[in-house]
Backbone as XML, in Angstrom:
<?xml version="1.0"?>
<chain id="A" units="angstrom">
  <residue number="1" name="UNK">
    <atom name="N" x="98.685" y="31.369" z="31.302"/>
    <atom name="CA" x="97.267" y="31.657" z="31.396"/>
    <atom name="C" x="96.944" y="31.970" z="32.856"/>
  </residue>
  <residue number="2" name="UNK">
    <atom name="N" x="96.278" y="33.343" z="33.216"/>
    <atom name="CA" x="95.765" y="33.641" z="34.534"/>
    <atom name="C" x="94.462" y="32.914" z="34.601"/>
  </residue>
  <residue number="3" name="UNK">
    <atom name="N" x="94.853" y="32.309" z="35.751"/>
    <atom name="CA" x="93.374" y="31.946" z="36.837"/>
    <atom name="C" x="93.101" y="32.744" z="37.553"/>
  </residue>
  <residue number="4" name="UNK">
    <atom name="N" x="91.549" y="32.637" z="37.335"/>
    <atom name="CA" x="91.017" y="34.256" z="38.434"/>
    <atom name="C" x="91.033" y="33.012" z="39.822"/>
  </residue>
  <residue number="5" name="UNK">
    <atom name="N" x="91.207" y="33.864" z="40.826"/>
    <atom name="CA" x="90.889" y="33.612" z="42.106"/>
    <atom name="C" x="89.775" y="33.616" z="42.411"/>
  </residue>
  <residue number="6" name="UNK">
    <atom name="N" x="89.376" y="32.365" z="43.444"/>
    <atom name="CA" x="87.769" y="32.018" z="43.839"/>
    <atom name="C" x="87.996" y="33.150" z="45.566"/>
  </residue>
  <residue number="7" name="UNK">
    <atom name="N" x="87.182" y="33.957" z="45.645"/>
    <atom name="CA" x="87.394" y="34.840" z="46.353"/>
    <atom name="C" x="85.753" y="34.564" z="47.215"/>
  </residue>
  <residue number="8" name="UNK">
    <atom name="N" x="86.300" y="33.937" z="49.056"/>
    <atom name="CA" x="85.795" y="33.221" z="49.650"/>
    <atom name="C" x="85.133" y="34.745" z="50.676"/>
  </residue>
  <residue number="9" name="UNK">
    <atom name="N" x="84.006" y="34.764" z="51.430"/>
    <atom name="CA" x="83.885" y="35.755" z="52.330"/>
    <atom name="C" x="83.278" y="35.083" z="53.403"/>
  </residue>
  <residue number="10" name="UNK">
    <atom name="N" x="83.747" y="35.664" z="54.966"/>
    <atom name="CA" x="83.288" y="35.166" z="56.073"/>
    <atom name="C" x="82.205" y="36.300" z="56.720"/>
  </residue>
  <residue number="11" name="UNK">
    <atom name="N" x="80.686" y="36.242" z="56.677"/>
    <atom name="CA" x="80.141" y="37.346" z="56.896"/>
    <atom name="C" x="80.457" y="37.518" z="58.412"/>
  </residue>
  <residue number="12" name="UNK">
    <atom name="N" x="79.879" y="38.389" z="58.626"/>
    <atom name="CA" x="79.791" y="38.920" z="60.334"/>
    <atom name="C" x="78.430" y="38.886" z="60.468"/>
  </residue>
  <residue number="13" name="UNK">
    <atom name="N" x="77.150" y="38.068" z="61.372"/>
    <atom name="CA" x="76.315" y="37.987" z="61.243"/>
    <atom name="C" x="75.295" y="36.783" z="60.375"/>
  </residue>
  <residue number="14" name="UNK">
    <atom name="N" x="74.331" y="37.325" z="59.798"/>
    <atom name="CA" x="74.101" y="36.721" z="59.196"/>
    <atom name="C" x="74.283" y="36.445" z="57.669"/>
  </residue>
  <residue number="15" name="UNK">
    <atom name="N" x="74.169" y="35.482" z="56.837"/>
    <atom name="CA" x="75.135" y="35.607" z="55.820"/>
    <atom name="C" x="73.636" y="35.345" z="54.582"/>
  </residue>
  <residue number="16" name="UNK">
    <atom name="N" x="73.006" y="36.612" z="54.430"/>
    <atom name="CA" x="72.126" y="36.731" z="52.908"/>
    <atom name="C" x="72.099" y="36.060" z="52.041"/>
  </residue>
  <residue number="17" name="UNK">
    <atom name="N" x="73.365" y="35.825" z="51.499"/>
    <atom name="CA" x="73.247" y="35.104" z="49.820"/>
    <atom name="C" x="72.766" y="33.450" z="50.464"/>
  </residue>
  <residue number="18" name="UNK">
    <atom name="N" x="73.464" y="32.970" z="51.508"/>
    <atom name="CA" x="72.910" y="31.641" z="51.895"/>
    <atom name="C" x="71.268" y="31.516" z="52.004"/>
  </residue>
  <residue number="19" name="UNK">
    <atom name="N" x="70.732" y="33.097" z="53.128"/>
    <atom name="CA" x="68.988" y="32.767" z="52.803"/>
    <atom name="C" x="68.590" y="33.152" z="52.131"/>
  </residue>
  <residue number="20" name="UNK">
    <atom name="N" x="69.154" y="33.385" z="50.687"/>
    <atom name="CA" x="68.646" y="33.715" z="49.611"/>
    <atom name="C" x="68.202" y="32.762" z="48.376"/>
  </residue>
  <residue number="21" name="UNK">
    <atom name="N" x="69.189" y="31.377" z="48.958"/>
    <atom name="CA" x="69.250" y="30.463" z="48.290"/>
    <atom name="C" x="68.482" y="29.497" z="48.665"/>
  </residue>
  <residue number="22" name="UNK">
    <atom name="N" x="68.497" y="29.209" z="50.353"/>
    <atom name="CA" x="67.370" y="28.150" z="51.175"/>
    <atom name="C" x="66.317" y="28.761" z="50.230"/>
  </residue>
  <residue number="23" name="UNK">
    <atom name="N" x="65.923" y="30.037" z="50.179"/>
    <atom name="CA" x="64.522" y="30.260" z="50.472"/>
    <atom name="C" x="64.171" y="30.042" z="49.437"/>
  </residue>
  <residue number="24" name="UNK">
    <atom name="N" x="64.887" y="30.124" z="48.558"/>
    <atom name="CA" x="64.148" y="29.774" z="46.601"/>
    <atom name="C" x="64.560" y="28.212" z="46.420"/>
  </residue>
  <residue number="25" name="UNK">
    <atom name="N" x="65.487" y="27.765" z="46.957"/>
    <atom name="CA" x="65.099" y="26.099" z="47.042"/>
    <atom name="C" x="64.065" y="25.412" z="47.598"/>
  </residue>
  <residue number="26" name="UNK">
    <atom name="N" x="64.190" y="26.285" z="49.102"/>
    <atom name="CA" x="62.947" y="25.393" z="49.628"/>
    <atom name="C" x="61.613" y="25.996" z="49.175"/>
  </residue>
  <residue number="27" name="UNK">
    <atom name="N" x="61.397" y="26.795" z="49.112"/>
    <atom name="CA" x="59.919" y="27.303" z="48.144"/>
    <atom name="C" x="59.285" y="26.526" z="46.968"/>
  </residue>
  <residue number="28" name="UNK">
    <atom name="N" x="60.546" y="26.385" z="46.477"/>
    <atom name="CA" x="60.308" y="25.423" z="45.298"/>
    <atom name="C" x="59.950" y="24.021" z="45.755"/>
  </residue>
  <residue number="29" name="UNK">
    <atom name="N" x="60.729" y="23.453" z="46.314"/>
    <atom name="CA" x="60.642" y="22.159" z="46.738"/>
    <atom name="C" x="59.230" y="21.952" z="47.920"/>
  </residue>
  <residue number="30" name="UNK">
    <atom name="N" x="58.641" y="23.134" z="48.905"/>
    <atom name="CA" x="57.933" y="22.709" z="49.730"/>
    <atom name="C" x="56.580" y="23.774" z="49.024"/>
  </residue>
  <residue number="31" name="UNK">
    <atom name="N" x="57.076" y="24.781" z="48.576"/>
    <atom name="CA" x="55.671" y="25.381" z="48.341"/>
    <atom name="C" x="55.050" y="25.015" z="47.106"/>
  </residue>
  <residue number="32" name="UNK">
    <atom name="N" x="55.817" y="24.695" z="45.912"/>
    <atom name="CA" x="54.969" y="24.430" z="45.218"/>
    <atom name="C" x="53.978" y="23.184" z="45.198"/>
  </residue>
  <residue number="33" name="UNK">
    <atom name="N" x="53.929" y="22.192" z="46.275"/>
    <atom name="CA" x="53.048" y="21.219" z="46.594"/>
    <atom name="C" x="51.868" y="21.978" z="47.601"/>
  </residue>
  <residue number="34" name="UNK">
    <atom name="N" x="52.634" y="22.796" z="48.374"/>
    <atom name="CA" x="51.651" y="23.529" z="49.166"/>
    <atom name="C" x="50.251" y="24.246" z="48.213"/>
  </residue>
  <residue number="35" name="UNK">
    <atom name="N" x="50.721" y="24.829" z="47.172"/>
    <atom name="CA" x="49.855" y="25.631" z="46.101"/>
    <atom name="C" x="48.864" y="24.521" z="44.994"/>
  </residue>
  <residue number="36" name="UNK">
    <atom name="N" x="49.643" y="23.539" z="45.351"/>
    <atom name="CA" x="48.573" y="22.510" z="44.715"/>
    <atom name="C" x="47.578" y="22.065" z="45.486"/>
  </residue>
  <residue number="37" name="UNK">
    <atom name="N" x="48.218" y="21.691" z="46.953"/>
    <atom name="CA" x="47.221" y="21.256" z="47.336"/>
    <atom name="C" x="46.086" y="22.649" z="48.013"/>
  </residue>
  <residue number="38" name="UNK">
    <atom name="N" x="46.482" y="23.896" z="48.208"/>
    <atom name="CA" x="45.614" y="24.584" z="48.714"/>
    <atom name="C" x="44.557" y="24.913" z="47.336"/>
  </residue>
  <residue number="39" name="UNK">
    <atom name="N" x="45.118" y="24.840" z="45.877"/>
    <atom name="CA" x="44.370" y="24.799" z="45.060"/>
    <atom name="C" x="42.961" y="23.933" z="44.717"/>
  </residue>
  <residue number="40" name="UNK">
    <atom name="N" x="43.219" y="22.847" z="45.405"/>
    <atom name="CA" x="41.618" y="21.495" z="45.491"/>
    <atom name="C" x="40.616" y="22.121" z="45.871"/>
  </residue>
  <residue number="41" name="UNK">
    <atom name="N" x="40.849" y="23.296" z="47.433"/>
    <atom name="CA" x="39.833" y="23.221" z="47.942"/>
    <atom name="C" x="39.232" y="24.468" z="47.273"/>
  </residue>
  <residue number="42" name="UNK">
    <atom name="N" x="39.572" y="25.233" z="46.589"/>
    <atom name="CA" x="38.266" y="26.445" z="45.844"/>
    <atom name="C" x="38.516" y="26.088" z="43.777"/>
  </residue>
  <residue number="43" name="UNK">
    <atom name="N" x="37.742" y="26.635" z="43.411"/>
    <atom name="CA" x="37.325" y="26.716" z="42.521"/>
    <atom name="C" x="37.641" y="27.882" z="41.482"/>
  </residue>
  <residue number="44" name="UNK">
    <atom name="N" x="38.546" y="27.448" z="40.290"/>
    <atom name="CA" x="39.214" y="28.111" z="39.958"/>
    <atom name="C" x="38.746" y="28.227" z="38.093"/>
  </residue>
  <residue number="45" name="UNK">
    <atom name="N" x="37.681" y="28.703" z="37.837"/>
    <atom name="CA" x="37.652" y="28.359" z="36.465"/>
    <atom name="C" x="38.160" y="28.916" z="35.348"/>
  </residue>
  <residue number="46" name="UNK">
    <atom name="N" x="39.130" y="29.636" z="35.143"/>
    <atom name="CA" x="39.837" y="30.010" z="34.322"/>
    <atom name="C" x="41.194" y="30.112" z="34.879"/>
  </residue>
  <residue number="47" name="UNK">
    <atom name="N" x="41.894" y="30.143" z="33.344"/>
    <atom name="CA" x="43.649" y="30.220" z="33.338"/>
    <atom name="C" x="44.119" y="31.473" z="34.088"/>
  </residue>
  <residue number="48" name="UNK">
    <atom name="N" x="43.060" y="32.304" z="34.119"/>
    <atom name="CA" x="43.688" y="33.933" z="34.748"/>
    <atom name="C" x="43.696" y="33.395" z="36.538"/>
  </residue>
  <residue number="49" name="UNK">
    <atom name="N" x="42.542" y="33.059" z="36.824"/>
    <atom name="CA" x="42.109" y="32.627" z="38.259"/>
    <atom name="C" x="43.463" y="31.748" z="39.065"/>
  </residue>
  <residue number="50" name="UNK">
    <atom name="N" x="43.343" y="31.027" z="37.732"/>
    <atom name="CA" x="44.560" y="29.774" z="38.393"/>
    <atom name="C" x="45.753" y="30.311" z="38.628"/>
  </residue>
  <residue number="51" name="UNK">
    <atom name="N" x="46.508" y="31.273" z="37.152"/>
    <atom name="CA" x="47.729" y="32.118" z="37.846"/>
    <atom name="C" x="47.479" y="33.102" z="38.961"/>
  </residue>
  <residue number="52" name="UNK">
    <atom name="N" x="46.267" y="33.727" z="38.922"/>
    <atom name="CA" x="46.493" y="34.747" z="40.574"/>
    <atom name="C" x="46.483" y="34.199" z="41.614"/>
  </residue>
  <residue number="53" name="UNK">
    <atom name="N" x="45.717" y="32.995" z="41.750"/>
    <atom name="CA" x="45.666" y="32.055" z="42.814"/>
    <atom name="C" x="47.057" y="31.740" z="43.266"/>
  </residue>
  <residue number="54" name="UNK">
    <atom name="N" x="47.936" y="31.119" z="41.807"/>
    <atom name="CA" x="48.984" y="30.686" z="42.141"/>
    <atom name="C" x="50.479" y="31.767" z="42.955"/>
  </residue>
  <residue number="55" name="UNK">
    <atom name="N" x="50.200" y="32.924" z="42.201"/>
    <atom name="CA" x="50.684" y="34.174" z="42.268"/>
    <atom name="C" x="50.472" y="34.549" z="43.702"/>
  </residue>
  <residue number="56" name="UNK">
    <atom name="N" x="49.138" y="34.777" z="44.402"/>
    <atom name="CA" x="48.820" y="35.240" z="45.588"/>
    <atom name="C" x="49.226" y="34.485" z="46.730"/>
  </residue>
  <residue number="57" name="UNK">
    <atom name="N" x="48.895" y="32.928" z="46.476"/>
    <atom name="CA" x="49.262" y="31.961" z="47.619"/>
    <atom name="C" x="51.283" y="31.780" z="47.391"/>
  </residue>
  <residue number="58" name="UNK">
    <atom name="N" x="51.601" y="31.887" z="46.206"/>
    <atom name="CA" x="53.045" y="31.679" z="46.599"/>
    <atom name="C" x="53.315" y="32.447" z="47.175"/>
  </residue>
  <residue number="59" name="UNK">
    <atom name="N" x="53.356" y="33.741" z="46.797"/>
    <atom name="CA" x="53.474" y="34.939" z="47.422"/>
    <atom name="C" x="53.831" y="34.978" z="48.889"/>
  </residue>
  <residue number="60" name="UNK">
    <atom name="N" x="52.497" y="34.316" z="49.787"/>
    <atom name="CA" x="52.860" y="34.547" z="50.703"/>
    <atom name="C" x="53.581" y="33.210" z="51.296"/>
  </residue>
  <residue number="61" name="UNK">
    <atom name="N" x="53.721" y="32.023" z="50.650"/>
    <atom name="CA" x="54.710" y="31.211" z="51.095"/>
    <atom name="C" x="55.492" y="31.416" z="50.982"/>
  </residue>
  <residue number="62" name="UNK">
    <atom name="N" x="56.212" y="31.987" z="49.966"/>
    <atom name="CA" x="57.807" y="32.946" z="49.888"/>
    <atom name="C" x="58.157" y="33.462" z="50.676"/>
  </residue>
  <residue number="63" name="UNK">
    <atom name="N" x="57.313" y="34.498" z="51.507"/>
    <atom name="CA" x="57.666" y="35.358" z="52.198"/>
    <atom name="C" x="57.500" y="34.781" z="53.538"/>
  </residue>
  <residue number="64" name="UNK">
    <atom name="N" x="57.098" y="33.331" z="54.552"/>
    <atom name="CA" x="56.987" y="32.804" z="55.044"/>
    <atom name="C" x="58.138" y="32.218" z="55.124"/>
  </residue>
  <residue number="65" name="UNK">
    <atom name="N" x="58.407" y="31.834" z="54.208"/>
    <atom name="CA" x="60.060" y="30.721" z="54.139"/>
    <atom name="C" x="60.274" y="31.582" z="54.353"/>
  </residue>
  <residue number="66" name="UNK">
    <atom name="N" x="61.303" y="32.963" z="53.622"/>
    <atom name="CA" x="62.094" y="33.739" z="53.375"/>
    <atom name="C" x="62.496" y="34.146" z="55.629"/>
  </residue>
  <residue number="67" name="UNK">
    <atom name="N" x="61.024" y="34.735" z="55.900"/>
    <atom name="CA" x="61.317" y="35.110" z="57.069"/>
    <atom name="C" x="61.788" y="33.777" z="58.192"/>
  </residue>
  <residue number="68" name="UNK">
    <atom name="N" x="61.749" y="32.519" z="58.137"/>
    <atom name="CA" x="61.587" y="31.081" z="58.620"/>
    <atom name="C" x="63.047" y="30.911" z="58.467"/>
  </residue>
  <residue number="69" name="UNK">
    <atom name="N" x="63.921" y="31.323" z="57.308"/>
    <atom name="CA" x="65.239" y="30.731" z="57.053"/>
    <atom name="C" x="65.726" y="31.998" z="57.687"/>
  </residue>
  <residue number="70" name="UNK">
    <atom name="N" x="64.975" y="33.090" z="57.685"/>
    <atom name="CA" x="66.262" y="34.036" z="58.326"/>
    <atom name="C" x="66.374" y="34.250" z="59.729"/>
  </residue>
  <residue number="71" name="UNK">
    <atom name="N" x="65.048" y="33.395" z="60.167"/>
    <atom name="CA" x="65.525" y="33.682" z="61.810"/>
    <atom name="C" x="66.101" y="32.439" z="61.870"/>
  </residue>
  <residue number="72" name="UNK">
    <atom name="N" x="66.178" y="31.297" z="61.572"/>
    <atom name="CA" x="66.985" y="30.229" z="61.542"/>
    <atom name="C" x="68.388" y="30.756" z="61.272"/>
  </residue>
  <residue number="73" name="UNK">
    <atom name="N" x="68.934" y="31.626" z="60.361"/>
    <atom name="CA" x="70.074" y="31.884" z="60.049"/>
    <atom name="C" x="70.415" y="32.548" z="61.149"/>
  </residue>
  <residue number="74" name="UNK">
    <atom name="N" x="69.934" y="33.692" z="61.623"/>
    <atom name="CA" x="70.177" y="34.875" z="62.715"/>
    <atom name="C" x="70.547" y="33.332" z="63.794"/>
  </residue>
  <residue number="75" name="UNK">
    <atom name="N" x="69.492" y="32.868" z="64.545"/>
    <atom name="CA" x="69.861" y="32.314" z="65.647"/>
    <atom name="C" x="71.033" y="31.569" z="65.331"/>
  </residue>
  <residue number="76" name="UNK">
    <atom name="N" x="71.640" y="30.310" z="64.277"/>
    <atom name="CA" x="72.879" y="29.879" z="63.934"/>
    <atom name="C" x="73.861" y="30.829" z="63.933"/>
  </residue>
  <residue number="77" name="UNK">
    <atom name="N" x="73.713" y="32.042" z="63.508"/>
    <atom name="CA" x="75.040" y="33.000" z="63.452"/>
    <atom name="C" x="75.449" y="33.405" z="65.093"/>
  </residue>
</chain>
């Protein structure tokens, strides 16, 4: 029986798939408390309101991490 080979890569630079992974862990883990709590302070009365709210503010916490882990990555590399 062939075993496939675990086929390892050393980037040059910075290495993507790693801040690809911080950034949807930690999003999860730090933004979705962030979206709750920025949710208290306005007023949201319907289910549509609440997903765009949720939609708009992750949005830009995603893209906050995303850029946060990659200059963290750049300067480590």
């Amino acid at each position: 029986m062939d075993v496939p080979t675990v086929e390892k890569t050393d980037p040059d630079g910075v290495d993507f798939g790693w801040v690809m992974q911080v950034t949807f862990v930690t999003t999860i883990l730090v933004g979705s408390p962030l979206v709750v709590l920025a949710s208290t302070a306005v007023t949201l009365q319907t289910w549509t309101a609440r997903a765009m709210f949720a939609v708009r503010v992750g949005a830009l916490i995603w893209f906050l991490t995303a850029v946060c882990v990659y200059l963290y990555a750049r300067y480590r590399a």
